[in-house]
C-alpha positions, 0 to 999 in steps of 0.5 A, a space after each residue: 669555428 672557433 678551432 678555426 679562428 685559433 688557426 689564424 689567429 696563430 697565423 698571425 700572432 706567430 707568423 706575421 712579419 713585414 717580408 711576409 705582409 709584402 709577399 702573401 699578398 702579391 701572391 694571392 693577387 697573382 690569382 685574383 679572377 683566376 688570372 694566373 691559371 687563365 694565362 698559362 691555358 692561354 699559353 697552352 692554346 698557343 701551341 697545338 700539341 698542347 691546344 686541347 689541354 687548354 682548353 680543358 683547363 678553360 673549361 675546368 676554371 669556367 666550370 669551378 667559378 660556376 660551382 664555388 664563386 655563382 652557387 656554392 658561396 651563395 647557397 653556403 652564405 659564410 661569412 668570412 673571418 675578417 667581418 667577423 673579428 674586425 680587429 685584424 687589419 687587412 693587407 688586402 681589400 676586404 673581399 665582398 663575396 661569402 667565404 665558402 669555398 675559397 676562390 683562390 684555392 679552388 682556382 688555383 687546384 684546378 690549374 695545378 691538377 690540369 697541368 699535371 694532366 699535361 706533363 707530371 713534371 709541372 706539378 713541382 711548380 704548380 703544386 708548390 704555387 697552389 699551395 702557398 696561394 692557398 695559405 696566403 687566403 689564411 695568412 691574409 685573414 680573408 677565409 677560414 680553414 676549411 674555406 681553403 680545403 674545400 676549394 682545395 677539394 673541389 679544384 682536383 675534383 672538377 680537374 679530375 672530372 673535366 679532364 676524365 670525361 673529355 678524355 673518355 669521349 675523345 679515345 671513344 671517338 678516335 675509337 669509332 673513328 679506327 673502326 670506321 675506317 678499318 671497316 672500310 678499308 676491309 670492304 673496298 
């Protein structure tokens, strides 16, 4: 841990400064309860070519809350680096939650890897995003290093995973579906 707390601590002896105690936190609030990713499915569910990705990416963000937010951080029990040393002052309200992994990432990894899913293009937006939300977590002094990795990891991990096994049953259904219908067409 201790090479982690001279990560952030050379965050903030080097790289505070008052443009970036304004922005880091409006960024990192932009994924406060997942909000932004919720949106953008919300905004895919609004349009019908794209209504299934959606969804997948719902189930996904829903699926990430349960494994990082509900057991991992209660089964880790981390504290974060802002209970520990109390000295940094905080730009945003100091979290309740364990630290382990970090929500914002985690959330944030499954939404950049689900719209790549959709288009590849989105993920010279969506990626860049991800990423400065990440590292405003460690800018902010509310989560470790590998509290960020980890949700990092996790997010592509469960968007893969979601996104394969959804994908592998639909082609396996439009297949049985093809054979069905091509059997039919042959006999009658």
């Amino acid at each position: 841990m201790e090479w982690e707390f001279k990560v952030l601590d050379f965050i903030q002896n080097n790289l505070n400064c008052g443009f970036l105690d304004w922005f880091m936190p409006k960024i990192s609030g932009l994924v406060d309860f997942g909000a932004l990713w919720i949106f953008t499915a919300i905004v895919f569910l609004c349009f019908k070519k794209y209504r299934k990705d959606g969804i997948l990416l719902l189930v996904s963000l829903i699926l990430g809350f349960l494994i990082g937010n509900i057991f991992l951080k209660n089964v880790i029990v981390r504290d974060r680096p802002c209970w520990i040393n109390t000295t940094v002052q905080l730009l945003v309200k100091n979290p309740i939650d364990y630290s382990f992994p970090s929500g914002h990432a985690l959330s944030s990894f499954i939404g950049a890897t689900g719209v790549t899913f959709i288009n590849k293009k989105f993920a010279w937006v969506a990626f860049p995003i991800a990423i400065l939300i990440a590292f405003s977590r460690l800018y902010l002094y509310v989560h470790f290093p590998t509290d960020v990795i980890g949700g990092m990891v996790l997010g592509v991990v469960i968007s893969i995973t979601v996104n394969l096994i959804v994908r592998k049953i639909y082609l396996k259904r439009k297949r049985a579906h093809y054979k069905v219908n091509n059997f039919v067409d042959k006999n009658y």
